[in-house]
C-alpha positions as CSV (number, residue, x, y, z in Angstrom):
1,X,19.9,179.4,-256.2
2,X,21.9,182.0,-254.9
3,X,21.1,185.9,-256.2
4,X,23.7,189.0,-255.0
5,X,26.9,188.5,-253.4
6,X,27.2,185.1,-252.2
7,X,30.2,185.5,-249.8
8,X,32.3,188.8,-249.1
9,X,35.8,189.6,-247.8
10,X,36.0,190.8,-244.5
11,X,37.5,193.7,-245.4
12,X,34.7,194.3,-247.7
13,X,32.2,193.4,-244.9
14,X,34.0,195.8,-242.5
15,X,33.2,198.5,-245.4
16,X,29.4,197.5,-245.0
17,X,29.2,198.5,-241.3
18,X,28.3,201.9,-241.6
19,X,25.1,202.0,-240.4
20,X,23.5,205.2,-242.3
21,X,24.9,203.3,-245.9
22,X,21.9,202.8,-248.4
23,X,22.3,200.9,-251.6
24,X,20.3,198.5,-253.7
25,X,16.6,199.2,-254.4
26,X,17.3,203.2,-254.7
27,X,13.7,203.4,-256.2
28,X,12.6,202.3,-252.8
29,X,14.3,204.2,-250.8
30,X,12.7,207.6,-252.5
31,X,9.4,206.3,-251.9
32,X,9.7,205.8,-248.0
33,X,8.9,208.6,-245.5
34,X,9.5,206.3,-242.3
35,X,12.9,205.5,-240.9
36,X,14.3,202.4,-241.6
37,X,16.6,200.6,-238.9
38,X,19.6,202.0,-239.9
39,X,18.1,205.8,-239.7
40,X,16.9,204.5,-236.1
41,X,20.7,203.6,-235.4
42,X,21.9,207.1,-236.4
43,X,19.7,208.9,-234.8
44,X,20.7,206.8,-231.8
45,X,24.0,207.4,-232.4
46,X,23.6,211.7,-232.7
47,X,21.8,211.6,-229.5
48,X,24.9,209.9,-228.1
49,X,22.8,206.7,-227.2
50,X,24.3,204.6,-229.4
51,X,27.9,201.9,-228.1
52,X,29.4,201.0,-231.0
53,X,31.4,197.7,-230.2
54,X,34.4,196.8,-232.6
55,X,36.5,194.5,-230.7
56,X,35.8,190.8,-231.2
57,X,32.7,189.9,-229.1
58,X,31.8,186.0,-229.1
59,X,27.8,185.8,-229.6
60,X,27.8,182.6,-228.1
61,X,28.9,184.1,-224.4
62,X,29.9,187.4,-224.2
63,X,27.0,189.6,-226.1
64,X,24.2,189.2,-224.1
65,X,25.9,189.4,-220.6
66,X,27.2,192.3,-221.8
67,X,24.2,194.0,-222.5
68,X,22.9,192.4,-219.8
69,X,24.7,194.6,-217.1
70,X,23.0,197.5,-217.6
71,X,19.6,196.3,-216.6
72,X,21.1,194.1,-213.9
73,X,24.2,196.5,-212.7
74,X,22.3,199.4,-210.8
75,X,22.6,201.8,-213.7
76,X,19.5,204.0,-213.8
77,X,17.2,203.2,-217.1
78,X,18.0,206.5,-218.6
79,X,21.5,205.7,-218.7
80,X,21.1,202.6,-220.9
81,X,22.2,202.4,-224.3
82,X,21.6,200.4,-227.3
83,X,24.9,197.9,-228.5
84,X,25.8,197.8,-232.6
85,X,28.5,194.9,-232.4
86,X,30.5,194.9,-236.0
87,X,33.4,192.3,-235.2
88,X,31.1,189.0,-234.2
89,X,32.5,186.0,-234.1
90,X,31.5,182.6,-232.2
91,X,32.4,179.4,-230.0
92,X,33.8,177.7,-233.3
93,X,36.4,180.9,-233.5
94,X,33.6,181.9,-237.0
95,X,33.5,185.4,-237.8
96,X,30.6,186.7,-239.6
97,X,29.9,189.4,-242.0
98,X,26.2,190.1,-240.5
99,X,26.6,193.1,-237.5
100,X,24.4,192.4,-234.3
101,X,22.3,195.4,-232.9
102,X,21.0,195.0,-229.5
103,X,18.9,197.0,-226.8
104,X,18.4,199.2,-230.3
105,X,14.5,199.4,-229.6
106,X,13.9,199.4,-226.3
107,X,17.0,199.6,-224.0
108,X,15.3,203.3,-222.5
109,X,12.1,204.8,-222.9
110,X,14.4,207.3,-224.8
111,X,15.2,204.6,-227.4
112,X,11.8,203.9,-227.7
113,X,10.5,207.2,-228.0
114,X,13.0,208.2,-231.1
115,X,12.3,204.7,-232.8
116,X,8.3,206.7,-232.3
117,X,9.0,209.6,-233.4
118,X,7.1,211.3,-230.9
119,X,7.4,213.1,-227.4
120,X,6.9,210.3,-224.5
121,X,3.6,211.9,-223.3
122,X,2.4,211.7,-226.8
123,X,3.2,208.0,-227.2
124,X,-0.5,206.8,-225.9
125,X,-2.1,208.9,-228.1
126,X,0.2,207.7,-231.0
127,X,-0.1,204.2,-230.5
128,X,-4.5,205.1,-230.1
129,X,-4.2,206.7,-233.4
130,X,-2.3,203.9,-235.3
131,X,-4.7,201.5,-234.2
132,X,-8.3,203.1,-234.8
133,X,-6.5,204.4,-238.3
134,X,-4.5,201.8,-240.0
135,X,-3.3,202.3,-243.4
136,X,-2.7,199.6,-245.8
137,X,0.5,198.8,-247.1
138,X,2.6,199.8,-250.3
139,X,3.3,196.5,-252.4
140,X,6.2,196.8,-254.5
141,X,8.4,194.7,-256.7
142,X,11.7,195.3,-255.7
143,X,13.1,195.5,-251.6
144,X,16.5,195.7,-250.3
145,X,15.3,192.6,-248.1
146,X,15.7,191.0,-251.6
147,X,19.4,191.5,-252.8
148,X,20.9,188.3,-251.8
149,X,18.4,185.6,-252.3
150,X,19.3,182.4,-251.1
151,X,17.5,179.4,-251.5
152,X,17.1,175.5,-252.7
153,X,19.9,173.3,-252.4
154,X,22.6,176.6,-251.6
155,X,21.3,176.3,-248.1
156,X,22.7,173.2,-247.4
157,X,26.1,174.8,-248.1
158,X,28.0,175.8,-245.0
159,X,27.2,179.0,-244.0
160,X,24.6,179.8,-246.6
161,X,21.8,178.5,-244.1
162,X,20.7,179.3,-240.9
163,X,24.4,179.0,-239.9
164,X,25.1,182.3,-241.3
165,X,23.3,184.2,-239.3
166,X,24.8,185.9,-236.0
167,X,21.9,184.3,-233.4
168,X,23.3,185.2,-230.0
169,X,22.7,182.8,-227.1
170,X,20.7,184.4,-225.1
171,X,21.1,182.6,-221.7
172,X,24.6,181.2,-221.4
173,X,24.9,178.6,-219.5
174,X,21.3,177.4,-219.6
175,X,20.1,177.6,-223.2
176,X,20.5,175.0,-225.1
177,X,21.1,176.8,-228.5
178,X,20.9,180.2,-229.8
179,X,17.7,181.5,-230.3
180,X,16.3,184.5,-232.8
181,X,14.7,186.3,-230.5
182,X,13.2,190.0,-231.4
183,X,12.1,187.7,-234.4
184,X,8.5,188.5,-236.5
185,X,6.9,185.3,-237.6
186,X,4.2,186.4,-240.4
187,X,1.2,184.0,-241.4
188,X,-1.7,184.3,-243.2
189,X,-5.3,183.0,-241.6
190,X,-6.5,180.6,-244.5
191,X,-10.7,180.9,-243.8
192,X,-9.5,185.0,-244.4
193,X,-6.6,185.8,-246.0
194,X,-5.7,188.2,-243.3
195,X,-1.9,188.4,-242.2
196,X,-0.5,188.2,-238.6
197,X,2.6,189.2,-237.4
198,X,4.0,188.5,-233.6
199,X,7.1,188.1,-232.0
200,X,7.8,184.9,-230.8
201,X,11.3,183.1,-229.8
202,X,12.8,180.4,-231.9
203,X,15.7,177.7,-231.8
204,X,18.2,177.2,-234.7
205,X,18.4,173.5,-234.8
206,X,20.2,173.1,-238.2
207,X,21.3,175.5,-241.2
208,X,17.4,174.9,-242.3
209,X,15.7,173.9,-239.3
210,X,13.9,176.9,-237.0
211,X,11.7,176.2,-234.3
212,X,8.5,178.2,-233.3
213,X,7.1,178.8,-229.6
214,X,3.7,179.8,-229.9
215,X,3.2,181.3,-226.1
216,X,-0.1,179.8,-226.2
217,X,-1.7,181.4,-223.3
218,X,-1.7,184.8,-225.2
219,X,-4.1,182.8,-227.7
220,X,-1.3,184.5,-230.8
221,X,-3.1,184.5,-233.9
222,X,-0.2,181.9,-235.8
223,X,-1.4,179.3,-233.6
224,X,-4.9,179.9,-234.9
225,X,-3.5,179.4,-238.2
226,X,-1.6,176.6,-237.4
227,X,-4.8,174.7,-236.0
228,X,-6.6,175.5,-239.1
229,X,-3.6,174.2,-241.5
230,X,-3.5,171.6,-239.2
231,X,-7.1,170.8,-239.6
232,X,-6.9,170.4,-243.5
233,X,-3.5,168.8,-243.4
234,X,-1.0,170.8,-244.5
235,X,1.7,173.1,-243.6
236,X,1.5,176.9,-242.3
237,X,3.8,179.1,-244.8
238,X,5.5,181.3,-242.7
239,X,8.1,184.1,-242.8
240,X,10.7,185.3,-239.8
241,X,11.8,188.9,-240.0
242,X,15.4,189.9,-238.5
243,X,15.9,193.5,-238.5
244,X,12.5,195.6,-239.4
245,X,12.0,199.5,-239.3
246,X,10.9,200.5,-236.0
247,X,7.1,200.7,-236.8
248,X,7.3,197.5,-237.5
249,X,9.0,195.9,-234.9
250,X,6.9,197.9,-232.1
251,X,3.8,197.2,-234.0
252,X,4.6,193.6,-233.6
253,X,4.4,193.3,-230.1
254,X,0.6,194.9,-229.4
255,X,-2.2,192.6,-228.9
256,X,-4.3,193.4,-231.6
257,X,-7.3,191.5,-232.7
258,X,-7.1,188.6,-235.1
259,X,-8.8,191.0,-237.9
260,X,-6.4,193.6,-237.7
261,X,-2.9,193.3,-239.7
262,X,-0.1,194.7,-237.8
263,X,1.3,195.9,-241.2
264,X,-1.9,198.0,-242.1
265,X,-1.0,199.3,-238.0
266,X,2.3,199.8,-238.7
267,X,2.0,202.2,-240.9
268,X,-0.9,204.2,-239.2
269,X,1.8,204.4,-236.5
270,X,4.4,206.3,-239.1
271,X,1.0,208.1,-241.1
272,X,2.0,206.1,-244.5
273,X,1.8,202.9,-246.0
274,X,4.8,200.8,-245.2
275,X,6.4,199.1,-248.1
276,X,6.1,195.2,-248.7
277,X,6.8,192.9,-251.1
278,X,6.2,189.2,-251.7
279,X,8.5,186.7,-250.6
280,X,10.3,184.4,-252.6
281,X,8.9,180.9,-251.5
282,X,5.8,181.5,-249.3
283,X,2.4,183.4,-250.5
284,X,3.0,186.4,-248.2
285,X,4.2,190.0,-247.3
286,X,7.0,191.2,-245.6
287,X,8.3,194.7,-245.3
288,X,10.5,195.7,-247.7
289,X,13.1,197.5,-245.9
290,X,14.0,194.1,-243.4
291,X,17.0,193.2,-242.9
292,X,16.8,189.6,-243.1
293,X,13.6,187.3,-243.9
294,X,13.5,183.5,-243.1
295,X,10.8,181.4,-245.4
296,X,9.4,178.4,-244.8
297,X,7.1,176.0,-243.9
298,X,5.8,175.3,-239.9
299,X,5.0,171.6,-240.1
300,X,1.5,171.0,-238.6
301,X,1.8,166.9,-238.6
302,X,4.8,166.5,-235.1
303,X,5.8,168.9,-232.8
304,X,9.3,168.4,-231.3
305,X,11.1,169.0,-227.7
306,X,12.7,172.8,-227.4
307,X,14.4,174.4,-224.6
308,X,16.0,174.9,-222.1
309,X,15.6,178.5,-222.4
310,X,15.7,181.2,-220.2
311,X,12.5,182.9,-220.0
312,X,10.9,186.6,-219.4
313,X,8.8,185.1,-216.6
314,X,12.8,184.9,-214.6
315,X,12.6,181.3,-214.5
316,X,14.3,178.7,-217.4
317,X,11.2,177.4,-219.5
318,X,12.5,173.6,-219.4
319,X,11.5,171.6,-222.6
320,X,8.6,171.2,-224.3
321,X,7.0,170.2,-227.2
322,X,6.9,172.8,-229.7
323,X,6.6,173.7,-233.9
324,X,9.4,173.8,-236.4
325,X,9.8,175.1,-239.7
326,X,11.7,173.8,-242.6
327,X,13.4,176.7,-244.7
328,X,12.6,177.4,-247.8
329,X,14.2,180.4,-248.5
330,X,17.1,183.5,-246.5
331,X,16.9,187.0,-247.8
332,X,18.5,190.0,-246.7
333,X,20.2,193.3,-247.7
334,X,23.6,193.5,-248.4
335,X,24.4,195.1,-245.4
336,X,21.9,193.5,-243.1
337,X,22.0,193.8,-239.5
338,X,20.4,191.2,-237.3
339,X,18.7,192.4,-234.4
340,X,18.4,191.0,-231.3
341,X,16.3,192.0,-227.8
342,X,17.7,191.3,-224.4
343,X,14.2,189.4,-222.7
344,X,14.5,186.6,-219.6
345,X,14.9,188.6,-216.1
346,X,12.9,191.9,-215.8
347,X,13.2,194.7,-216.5
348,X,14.5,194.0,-220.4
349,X,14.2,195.2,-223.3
350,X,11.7,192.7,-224.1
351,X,9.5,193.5,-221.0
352,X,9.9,197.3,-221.8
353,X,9.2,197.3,-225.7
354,X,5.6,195.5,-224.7
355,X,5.1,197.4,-221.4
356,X,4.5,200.8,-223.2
357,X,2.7,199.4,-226.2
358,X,0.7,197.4,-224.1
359,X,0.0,200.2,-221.4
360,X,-2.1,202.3,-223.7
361,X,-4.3,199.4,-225.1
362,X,-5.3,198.0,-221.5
363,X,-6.4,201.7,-220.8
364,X,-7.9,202.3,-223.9
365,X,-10.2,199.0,-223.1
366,X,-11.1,200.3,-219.3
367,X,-11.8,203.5,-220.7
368,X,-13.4,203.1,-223.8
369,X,-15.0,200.0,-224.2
370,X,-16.0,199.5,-220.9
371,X,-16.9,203.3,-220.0
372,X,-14.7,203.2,-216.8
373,X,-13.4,207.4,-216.9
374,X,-12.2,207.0,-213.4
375,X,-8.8,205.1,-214.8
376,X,-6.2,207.8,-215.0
377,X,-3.7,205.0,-215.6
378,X,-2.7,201.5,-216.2
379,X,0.8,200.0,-215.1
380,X,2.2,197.0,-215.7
381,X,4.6,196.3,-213.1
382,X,7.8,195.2,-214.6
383,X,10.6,194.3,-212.3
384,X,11.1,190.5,-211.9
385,X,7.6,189.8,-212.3
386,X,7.6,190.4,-216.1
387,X,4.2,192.8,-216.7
388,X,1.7,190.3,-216.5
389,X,1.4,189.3,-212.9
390,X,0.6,192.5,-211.6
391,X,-1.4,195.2,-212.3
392,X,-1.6,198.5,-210.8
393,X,-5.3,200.9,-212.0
394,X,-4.3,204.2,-210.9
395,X,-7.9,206.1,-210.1
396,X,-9.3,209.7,-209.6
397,X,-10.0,210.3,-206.1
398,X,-13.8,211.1,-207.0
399,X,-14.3,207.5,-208.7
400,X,-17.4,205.7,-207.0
401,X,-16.8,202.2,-205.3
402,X,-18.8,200.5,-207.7
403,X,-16.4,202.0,-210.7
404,X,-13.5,201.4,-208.6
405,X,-14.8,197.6,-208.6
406,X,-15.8,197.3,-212.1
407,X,-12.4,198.6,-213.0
408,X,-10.6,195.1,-211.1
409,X,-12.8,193.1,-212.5
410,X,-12.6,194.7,-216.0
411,X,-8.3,194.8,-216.1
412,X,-8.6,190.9,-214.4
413,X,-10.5,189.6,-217.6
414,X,-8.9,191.7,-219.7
415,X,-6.1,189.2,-220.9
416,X,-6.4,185.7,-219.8
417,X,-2.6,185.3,-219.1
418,X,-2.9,189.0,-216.7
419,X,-3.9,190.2,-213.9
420,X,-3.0,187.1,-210.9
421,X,-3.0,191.2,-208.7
422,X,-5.0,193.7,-209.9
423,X,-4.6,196.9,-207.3
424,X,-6.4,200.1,-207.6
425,X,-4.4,203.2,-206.3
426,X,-4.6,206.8,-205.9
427,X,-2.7,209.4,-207.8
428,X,-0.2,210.0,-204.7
429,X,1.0,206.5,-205.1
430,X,3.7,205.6,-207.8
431,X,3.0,202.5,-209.0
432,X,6.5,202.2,-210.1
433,X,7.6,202.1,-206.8
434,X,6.7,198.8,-204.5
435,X,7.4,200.2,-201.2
436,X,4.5,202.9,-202.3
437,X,2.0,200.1,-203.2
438,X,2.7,197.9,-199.8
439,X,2.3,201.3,-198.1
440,X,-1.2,201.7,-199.7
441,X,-2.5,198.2,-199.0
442,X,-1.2,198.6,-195.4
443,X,-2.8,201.8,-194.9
444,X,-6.0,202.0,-196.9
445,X,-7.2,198.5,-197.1
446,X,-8.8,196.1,-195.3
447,X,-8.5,192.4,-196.3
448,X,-12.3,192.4,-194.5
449,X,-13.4,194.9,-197.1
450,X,-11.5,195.5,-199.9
451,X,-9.9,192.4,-200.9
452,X,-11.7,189.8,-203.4
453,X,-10.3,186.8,-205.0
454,X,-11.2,185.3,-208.3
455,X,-10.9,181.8,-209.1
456,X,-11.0,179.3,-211.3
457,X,-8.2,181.2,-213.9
458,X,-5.5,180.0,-216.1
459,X,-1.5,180.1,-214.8
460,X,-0.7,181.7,-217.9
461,X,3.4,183.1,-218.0
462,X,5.6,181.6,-216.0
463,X,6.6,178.2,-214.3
464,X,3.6,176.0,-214.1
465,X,2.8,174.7,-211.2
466,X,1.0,171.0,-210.2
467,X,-1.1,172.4,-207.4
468,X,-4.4,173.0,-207.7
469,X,-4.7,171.1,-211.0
470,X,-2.7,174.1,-212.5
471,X,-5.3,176.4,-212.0
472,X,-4.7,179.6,-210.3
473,X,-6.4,182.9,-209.3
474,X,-6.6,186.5,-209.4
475,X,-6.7,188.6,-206.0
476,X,-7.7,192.4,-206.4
477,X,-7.6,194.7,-203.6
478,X,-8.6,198.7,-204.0
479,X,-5.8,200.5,-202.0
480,X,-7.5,203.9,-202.7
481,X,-8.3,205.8,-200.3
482,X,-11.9,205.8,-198.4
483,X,-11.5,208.5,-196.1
484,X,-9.7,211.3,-195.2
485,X,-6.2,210.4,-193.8
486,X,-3.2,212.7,-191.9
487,X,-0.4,214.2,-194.2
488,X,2.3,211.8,-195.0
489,X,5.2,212.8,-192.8
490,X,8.0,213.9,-194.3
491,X,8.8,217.7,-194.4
492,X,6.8,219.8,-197.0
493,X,8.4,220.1,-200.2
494,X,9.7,223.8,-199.9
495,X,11.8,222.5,-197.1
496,X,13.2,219.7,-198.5
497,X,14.1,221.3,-201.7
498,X,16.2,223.9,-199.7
499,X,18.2,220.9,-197.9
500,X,18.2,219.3,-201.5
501,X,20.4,222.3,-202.8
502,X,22.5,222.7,-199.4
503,X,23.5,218.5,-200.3
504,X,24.6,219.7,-203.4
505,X,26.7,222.5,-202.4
506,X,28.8,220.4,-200.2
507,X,29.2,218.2,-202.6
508,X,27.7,214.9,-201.3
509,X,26.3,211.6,-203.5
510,X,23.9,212.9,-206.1
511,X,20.7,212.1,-205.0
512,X,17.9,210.2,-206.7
513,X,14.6,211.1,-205.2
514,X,12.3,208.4,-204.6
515,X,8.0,209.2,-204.0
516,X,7.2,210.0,-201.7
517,X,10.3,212.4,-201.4
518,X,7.8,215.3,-199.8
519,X,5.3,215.5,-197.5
520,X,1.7,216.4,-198.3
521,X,-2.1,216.4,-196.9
522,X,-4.4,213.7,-197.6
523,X,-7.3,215.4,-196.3
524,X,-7.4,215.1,-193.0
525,X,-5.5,218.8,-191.9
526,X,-7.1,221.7,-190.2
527,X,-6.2,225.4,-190.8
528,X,-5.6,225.2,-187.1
529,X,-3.0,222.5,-187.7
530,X,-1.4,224.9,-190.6
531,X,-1.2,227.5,-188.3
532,X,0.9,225.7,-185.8
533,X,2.8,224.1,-188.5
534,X,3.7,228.0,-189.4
535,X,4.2,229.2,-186.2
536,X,7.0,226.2,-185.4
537,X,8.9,226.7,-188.5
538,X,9.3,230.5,-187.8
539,X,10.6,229.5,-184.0
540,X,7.0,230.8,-182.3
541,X,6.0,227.5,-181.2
542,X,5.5,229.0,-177.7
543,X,2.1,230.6,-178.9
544,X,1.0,227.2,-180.0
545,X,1.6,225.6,-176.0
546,X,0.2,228.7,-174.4
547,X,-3.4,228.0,-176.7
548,X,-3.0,223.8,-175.8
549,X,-2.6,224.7,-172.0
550,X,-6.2,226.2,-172.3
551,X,-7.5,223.4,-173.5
552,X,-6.6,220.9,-170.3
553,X,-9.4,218.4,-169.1
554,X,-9.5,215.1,-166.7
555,X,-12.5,213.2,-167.9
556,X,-10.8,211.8,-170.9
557,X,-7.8,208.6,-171.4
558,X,-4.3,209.0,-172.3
559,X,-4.3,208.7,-175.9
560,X,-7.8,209.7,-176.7
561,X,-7.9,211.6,-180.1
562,X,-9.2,215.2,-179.6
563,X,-10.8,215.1,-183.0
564,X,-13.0,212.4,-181.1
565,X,-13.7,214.4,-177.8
566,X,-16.5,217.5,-178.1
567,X,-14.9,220.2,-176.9
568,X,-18.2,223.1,-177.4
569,X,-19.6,223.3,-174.2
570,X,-16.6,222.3,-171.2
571,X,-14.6,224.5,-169.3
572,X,-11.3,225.5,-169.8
573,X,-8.8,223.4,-167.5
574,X,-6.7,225.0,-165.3
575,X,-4.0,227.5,-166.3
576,X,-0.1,227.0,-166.3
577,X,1.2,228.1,-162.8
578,X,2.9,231.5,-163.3
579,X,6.5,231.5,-163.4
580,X,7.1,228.0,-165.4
581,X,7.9,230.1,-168.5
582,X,10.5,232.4,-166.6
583,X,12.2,229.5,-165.4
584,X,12.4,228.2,-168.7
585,X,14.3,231.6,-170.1
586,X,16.2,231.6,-167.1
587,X,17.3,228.3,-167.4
588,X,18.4,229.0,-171.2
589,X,20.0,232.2,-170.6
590,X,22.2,230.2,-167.9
């Protein structure tokens, strides 16, 4: 049965594009105080963040390379931009009516921060908030995710199935279909009746066929649900969401526990209930304000092969054996928008969206629930290694070993598919930066010492390897700093911020700083030493040989440190012959 417009004219469709339209459901619309995904793409669009892409783009090998440039081309993350593509067509020369958003959610930190609603240094306290307050949903009766209903035998007609919908390729060239990809799969636990929502990738293998990879070594709670459904022989109901409001779609990517509904998250995130309804053929809720919901059932009885697909780990996940569900039921707005994340090769969207969500959570745990106030930060290294692999604890100088220790061990068990390096830093160090990182392990560790390795843990994302029976370990080093150390040696930051404008004013290539861009002391730096330092810069660095030549002795080795040598009770050493200064200025002046 089909309900709402069944098919449109293009030019009709074309009308549908403006993002900031509302229609249908009006009495809905008054009752939400969050931003729906098209608010999200206007506000994107004022703060000039938005590309708006009306030229023909073919979804099945032009979109995502496209958007793919500008995390693979050299262009600076704060220059990225999220992609609305109105004029999609496809391999088969198909147009479609549906416009494809892309990089909308988490292209920048910028785009993430507006999709908040909140400064950038306020998002860890946001996303801390949302979580110890969630607020249950609003059920309602009517949604604009409900004004075209399409369902029974209608999605067998040609392009009233999963055939109608947009789904870029992600990978072309590799993946062997297109896949939904910033797609929430909602289930319900059986034993408690408590919904989950994750995002998870999934293949379109027929206009009513979707497939469903689990990621099993994040433990996600639908494969909990599947293995109970499983267990009493029946199906799991499920529902995929396309297009969500922001609060939704980030809520959908935290690891939260089993217990908690994202939804009831979701709206602690915005401050009010978000509004759901039920959907049409399954015994759940899903937000109101989606753009497109997929229903069906996830058969628990035969898994079957899926992939090639190119992966977040930076490798193509080859084929396995994974779930599938049989449609029951497409539902969308009239003017839906399907979104879709740009993942595989980091950094991505899809590494960004979960870096900071995921961020303030691990810190939260070291923290809070294991008491370690020492952790000043938690990062997730991102480029090419995809978040997981390594993790960087940044620590307060003052932190105890034993804390420093507790804190690798705590961020190694916190995740089972996390932490293969765990390395504790100082704040001096930006653990953004790898050069920084190999710097510290050089200089303030030592593999004797400070360097433990942990066995006997899972492989968890990425290509899985035979060796070792496919187990693998964790290695955690603390790079912080055990005693004091000389400054680093580059000039002090006054100077170098002088030269910095002098580049500028002749007019050179802008420059992008990179830490450490200045030099400063870690510890180990006399006032004697600043004094010299003074004297040089203001061209008196005469005064500091004639105080050295005092200090002249013969009972020590070349290269001995003076810091080393007790200099309290030994005579002076000789003094400079007279006359080696005037030939000096005599030379000069000639």
């Amino acid at each position: 049965m089909i309900m709402g417009t069944e098919r449109t004219t293009k030019a009709g469709a074309r009308r549908r594009r403006a993002i900031g339209r509302k229609r249908g459901a009006r009495g809905i619309a008054r009752r939400r105080s969050y931003p729906d995904l098209r608010d999200h793409l206007n506000a994107l669009e004022r703060a000039g963040l938005l590309v708006k892409v009306e030229r023909r783009i073919n979804k099945d090998t032009e979109m995502h390379p496209l958007v793919r440039w500008q995390f693979r081309g050299g262009i600076a993350e704060r220059d990225r931009r999220a992609f609305l593509f109105t004029n999609v067509t496809d391999s088969k020369g198909r147009d479609y009516d549906i416009p494809v958003a892309v990089g909308v959610l988490a292209a920048s930190r910028e785009i993430y921060r507006i999709g908040m609603g909140c400064a950038l240094d306020q998002i860890n306290e946001t996303w801390t908030r949302a979580i110890s307050n969630p607020i249950p949903p609003r059920v309602v009766t009517k949604a604009p995710c409900h004004e075209i209903v399409i369902q029974g035998r209608d999605l067998d007609r040609p392009g009233m199935g999963l055939d109608g919908l947009p789904v870029p390729i992600s990978t072309p060239g590799w993946d062997n279909a297109p896949y939904v990809t910033l797609s929430q799969y909602i289930s319900k636990d059986p034993d408690t009746g408590i919904q989950n929502m994750g995002i998870y990738r999934g293949q379109v293998k027929a206009p009513r066929r979707l497939g469903m990879n689990p990621s099993l070594e994040l433990r996600p709670g639908i494969y909990t649900h599947w293995e109970k459904m499983k267990s009493r022989g029946r199906k799991l109901p499920a529902a995929v969401i396309l297009g969500a409001p922001p609060c939704v779609a980030f809520t959908s990517v935290q690891k939260l526990p089993e217990m908690m509904d994202e939804l009831h998250v979701a709206g602690g995130l915005v401050g009010k209930p978000i509004n759901v309804v039920r959907a049409k053929t399954v015994d759940l809720l899903v937000p109101a304000e989606a753009e497109i919901v997929i229903e069906g059932y996830i058969d628990t009885e035969y898994l079957e092969p899926e992939g090639p697909f190119g992966e977040s780990h930076g490798h193509v996940n080859l084929q396995e054996f994974n779930a599938f569900m049989d449609v029951s039921c497409i539902t969308r707005r009239r003017d839906a928008i399907l979104t879709s994340i740009i993942s595989q090769v980091t950094p991505s969207e899809s590494s960004l969206i979960k870096r900071v969500a995921l961020e303030p959570v691990f810190l939260h745990h070291l923290r809070s629930a294991l008491g370690i106030q020492g952790v000043r930060r938690v990062s997730m290294h991102e480029p090419l290694t995809n978040l997981r692999k390594l993790i960087v604890l940044v620590m307060d100088p003052k932190t105890p070993t034993t804390e420093i220790w507790r804190a690798l061990y705590g961020a190694a068990a916190w995740n089972r598919a996390a932490g293969k390096y765990v390395l504790a830093v100082n704040e001096d160090i930006d653990p953004d930066n790898a050069d920084a990182l190999f710097w510290a392990m050089c200089y303030r560790a030592n593999p004797d010492l400070d360097l433990q390795i942990l066995r006997h843990r899972d492989q968890g994302h990425g290509p899985r390897s035979k060796r070792n029976a496919g187990r693998d370990a964790s290695v955690l080093i603390d790079a912080t700093l055990k005693e004091k150390f000389p400054p680093v040696s580059l000039p002090k930051q006054q100077y170098m911020e002088r030269a910095k404008t002098i580049w500028e004013e002749l007019g050179l290539p802008k420059l992008k700083p990179e830490s450490p861009w200045f030099g400063y002391s870690l510890g180990e730096w006399s006032e004697e030493f600043e004094r010299a330092a003074d004297l040089a810069v203001r061209g008196d660095y005469f005064e500091t040989g004639k105080l050295i030549a005092k200090r002249r002795r013969k009972d020590v080795k070349m290269n001995t440190e003076v810091r080393d040598v007790d200099e309290s009770n030994v005579e002076a050493g000789p003094k400079p012959k007279a006359g080696v200064n005037a030939k000096h200025k005599a030379g000069r002046k000639r």
